[in-house]
C-alpha positions as CSV (number, residue, x, y, z in Angstrom):
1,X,84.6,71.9,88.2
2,X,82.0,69.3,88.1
3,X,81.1,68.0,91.3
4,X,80.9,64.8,89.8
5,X,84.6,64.9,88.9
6,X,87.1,62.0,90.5
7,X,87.9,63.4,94.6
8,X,91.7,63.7,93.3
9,X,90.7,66.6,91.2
10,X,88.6,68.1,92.9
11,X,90.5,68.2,96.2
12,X,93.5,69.6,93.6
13,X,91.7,72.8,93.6
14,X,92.0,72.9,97.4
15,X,96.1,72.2,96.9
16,X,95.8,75.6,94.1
17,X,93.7,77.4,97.3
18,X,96.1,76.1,100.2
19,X,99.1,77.3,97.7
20,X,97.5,80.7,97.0
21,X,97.2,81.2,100.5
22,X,101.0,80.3,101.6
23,X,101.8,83.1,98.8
24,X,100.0,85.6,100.1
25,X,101.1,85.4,103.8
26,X,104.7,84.0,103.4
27,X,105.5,86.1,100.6
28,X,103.1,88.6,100.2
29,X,103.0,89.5,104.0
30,X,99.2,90.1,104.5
31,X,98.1,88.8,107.4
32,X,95.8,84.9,107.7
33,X,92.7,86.9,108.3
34,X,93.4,89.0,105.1
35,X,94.1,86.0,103.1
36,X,91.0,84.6,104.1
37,X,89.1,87.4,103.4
38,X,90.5,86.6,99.9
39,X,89.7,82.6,99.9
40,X,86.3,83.7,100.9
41,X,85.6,86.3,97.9
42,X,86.9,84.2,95.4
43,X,84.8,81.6,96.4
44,X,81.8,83.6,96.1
45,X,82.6,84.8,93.0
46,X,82.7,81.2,91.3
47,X,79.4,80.6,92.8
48,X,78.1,83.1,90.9
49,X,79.7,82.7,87.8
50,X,79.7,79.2,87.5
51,X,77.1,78.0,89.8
52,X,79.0,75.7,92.6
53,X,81.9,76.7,94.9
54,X,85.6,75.4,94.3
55,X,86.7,72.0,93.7
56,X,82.8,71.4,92.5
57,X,81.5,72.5,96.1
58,X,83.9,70.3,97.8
59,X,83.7,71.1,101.8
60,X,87.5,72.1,101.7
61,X,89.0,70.6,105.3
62,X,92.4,71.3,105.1
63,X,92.8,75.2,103.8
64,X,90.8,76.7,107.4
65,X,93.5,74.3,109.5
66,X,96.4,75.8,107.5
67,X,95.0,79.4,107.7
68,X,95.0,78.7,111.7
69,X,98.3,76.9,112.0
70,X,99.7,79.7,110.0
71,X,97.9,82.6,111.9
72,X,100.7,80.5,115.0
73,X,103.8,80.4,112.2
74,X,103.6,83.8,111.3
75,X,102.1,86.0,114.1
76,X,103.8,89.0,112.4
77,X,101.8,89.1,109.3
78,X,100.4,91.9,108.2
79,X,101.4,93.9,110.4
80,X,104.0,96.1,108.7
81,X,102.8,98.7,106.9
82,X,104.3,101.4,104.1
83,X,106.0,104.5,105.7
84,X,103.5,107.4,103.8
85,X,104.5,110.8,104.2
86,X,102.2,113.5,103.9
87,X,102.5,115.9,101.4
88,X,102.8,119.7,102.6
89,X,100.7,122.2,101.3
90,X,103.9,124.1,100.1
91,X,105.3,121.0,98.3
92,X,101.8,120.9,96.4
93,X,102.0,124.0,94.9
94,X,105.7,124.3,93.9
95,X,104.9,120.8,92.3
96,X,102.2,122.0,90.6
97,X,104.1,124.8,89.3
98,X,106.6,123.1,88.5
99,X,105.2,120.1,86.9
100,X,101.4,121.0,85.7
101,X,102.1,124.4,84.2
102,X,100.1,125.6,87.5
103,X,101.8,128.8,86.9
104,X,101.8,129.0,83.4
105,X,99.3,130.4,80.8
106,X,100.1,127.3,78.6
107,X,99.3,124.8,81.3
108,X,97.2,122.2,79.2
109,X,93.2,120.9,79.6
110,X,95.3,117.5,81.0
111,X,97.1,119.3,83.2
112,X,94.2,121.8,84.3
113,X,92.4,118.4,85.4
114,X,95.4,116.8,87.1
115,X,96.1,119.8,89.3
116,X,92.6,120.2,90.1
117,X,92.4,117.1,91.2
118,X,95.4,117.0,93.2
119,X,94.3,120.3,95.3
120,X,90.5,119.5,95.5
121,X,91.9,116.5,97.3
122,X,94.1,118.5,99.5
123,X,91.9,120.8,100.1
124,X,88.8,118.4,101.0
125,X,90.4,115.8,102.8
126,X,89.3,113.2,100.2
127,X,90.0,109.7,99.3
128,X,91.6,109.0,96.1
129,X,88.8,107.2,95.0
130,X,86.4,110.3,95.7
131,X,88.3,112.1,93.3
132,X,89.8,109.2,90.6
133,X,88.1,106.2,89.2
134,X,89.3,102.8,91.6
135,X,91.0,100.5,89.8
136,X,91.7,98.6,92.9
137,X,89.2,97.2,94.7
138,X,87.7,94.6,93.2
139,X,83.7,95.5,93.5
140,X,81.4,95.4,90.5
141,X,82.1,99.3,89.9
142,X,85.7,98.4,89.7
143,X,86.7,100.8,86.4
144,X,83.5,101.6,85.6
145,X,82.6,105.2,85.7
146,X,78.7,105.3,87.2
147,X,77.7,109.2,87.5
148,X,75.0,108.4,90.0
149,X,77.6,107.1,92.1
150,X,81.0,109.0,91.1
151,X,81.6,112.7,90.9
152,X,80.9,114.5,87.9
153,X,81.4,117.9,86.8
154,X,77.8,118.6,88.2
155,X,79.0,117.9,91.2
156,X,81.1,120.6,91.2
157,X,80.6,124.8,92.3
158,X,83.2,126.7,92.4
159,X,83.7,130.9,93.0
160,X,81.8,131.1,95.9
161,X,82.6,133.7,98.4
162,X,81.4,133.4,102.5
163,X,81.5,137.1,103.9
164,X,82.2,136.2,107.3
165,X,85.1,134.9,106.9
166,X,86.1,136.5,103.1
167,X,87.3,133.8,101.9
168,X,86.3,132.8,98.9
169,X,85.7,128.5,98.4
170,X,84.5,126.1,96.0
171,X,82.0,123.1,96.6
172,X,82.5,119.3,95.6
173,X,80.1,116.7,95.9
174,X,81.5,113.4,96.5
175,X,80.2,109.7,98.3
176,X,81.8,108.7,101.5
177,X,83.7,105.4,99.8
178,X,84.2,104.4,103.3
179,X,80.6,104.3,104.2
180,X,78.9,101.0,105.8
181,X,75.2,102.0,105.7
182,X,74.0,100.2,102.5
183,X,70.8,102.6,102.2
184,X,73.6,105.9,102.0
185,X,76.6,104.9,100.7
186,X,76.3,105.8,97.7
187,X,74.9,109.0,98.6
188,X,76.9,112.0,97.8
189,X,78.4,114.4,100.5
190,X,78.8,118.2,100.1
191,X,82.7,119.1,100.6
192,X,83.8,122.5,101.4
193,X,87.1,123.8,99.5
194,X,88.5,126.5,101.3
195,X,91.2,128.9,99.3
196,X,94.5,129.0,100.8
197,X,98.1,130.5,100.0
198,X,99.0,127.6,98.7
199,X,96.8,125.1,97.6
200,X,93.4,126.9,96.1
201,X,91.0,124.5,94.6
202,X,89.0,126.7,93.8
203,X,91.0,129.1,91.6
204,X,92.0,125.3,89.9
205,X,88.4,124.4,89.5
206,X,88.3,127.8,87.7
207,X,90.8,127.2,85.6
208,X,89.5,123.8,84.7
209,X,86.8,125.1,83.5
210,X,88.5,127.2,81.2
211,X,90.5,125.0,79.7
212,X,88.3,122.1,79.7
213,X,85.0,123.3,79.3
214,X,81.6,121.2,79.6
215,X,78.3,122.1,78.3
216,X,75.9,122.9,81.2
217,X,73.8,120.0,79.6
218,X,76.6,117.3,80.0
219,X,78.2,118.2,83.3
220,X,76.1,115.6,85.1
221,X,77.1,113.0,83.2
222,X,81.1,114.1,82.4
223,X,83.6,112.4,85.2
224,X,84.9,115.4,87.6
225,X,88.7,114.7,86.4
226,X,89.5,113.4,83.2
227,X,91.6,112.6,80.6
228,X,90.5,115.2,77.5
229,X,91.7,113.2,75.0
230,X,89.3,110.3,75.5
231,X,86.9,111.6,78.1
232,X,87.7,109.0,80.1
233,X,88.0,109.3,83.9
234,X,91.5,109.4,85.9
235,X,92.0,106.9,87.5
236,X,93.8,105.6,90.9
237,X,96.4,104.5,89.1
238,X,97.6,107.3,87.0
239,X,96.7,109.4,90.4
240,X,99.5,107.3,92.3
241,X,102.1,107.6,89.6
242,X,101.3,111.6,89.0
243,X,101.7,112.2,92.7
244,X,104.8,110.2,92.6
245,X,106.2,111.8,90.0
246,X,105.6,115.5,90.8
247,X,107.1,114.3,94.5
248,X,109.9,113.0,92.9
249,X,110.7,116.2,90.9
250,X,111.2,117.9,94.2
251,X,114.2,115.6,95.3
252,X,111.9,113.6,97.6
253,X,111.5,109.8,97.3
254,X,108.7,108.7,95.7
255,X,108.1,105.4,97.2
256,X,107.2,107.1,100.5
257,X,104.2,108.8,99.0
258,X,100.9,107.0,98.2
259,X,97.4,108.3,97.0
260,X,96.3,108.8,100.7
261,X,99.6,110.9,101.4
262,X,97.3,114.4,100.4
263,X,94.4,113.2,103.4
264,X,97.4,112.9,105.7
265,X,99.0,116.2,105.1
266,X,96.0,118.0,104.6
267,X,94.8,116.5,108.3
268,X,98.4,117.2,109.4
269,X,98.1,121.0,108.3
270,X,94.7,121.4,109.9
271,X,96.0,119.9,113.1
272,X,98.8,122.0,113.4
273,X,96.7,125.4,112.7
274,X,94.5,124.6,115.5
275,X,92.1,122.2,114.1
276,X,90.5,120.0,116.9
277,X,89.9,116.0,116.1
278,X,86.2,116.6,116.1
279,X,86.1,119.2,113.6
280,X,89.1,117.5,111.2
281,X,87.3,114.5,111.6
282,X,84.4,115.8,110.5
283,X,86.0,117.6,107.5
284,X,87.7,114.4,106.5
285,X,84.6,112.0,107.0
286,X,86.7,109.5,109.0
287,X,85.3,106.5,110.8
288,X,81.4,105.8,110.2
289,X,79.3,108.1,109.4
290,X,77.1,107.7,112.8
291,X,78.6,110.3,114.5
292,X,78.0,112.9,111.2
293,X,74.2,112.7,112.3
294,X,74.7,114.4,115.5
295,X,77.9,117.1,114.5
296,X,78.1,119.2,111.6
297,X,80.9,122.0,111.6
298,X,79.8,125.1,111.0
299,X,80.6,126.7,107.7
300,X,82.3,129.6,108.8
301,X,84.6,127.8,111.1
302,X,85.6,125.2,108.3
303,X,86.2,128.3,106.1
304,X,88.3,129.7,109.0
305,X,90.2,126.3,109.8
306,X,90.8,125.1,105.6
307,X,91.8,128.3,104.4
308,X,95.0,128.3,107.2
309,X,95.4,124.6,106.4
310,X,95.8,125.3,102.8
311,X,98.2,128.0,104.0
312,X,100.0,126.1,106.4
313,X,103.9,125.7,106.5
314,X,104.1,122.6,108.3
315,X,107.7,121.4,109.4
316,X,109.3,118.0,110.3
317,X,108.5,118.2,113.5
318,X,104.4,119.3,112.5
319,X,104.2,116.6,110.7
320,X,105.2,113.9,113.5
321,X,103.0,115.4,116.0
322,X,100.1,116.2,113.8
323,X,100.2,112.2,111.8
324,X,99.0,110.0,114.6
325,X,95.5,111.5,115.1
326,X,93.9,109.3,112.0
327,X,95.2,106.3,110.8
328,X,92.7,104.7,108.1
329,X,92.7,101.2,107.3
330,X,91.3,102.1,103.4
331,X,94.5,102.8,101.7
332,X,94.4,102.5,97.9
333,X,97.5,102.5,96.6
């Protein structure tokens, strides 16, 4: 809007801005600060589009004394979250079996890529993001595959075999999407993939690559997961309704599982097997990454730890005890 417009109009826009922000609290549920968090990006996104701020750079008085008097009116905000339930390594791999031909010598190349995506998350404690394309968040790589920054097929090893401990694991390279340092974040971090009874990346990163080969040449540049029809990388999205369905297909409810219900039952698994919070922690990349400077878990005892994670039969009463350790505020569902 021109800042030169009439006052009436432009102090409309702050109406539009006082009414989006009603929505999102009294309706939406998030809490005042998240809805200002909101106010605030939007407003710096029509500086840069269009050069001035909303209601042509009008100082809006009104929307920060609503956000307050709101943050009094509805002190519960926010506050309730989703019930997730982890998924238990067993429930992966009957899934899988039952739903991705992980059993089957006709499983597909789509299939080959969904179920390896599923268990390399599993397996390394990742994000969904570290192993989909977001389609959330709204940053300027927002559904826009970037290999310097996502995983690629390069970024992959798999069949590699630590005598110590005989068990034999693959390697995934993938960016900590959590990470606050803006000289590393985009920096990608090694993952180990231990095999386990149940879930066994690696054997589906070997199948992958069977059934959807890549020329050494292109690896770098192909998205880790992907859609074989177009090339394209899976994304979020189609991880969330994959998981649902394959949960769904087991008699569980769907709407209890989210994208971040694998890092929860994979950390669930570990816990219950013996893992302690430094070493899970470490595994899983949680909180910032200052404290990965000074720890580093040794190979052999993530090999030892994983591999009876993947294995693990965790029960109801497992998963209560093991859930509360990590609770991460980056969610994508």
């Amino acid at each position: 809007m021109d800042p030169n417009a009439p006052l009436a109009q432009r102090m409309g826009e702050e109406v539009v801005s006082m009414r989006f922000v009603w929505w999102l609290v009294d309706q939406v549920g998030v809490s005042t600060n998240t809805a200002s968090q909101y106010i605030s990006t939007v407003q710096a996104w029509h500086a840069r589009w269009h050069g001035v701020r909303l209601g042509g750079n009008l100082d809006f008085q009104r929307l920060p004394q609503m956000i307050t008097g709101m943050g009094y009116t509805h002190p519960d905000a926010g506050r309730a979250k989703l019930e997730r339930h982890g998924v238990r390594p067993d429930w992966l791999r009957r899934s899988i079996d039952l739903c991705l031909g992980g059993s089957s010598d006709e499983q597909t190349p789509l299939e080959a890529n969904l179920s390896a995506m599923l268990e390399t998350c599993f397996a390394g404690l990742l994000r969904s993001c570290e192993v989909a394309l977001n389609t959330k968040k709204t940053t300027r790589h927002r559904g826009v595959f970037d290999p310097r920054i996502h995983s690629t097929r390069g970024d992959i090893q798999h069949s590699l075999f630590n005598v110590e401990t005989g068990v034999e694991y693959a390697t995934y390279y993938a960016r900590n999407s959590k990470s606050r340092d803006k000289d590393t974040r985009h920096d990608k971090l090694k993952r180990i993939l231990p095999s386990g009874d149940y879930v066994d990346a690696n054997r589906a990163l070997q199948r992958l690559d069977e059934l959807d080969p890549v020329a050494m040449g292109e690896r770098k540049y192909v998205p880790a997961f992907r859609d074989p029809a177009t090339g394209l990388s899976i994304t979020t999205d189609q991880f969330l309704r994959v998981l649902r369905f394959i949960m769904a297909q087991l008699g569980l409810n769907p709407m209890f599982f989210g994208t971040h219900s694998l890092r929860i039952g994979s950390a669930t698994a570990l816990f219950v097997k013996g893992g302690d919070e430094i070493t899970i922690k470490t595994m899983g990349v949680w909180s910032s990454d200052a404290f990965l400077k000074y720890i580093r878990s040794n190979l052999v005892r993530v090999l030892q730890l994983g591999s009876r994670g993947c294995s693990a039969n965790v029960t109801d009463d497992d998963h209560e005890a093991g859930t509360f350790i990590f609770d991460d505020d980056d969610v994508v569902e």
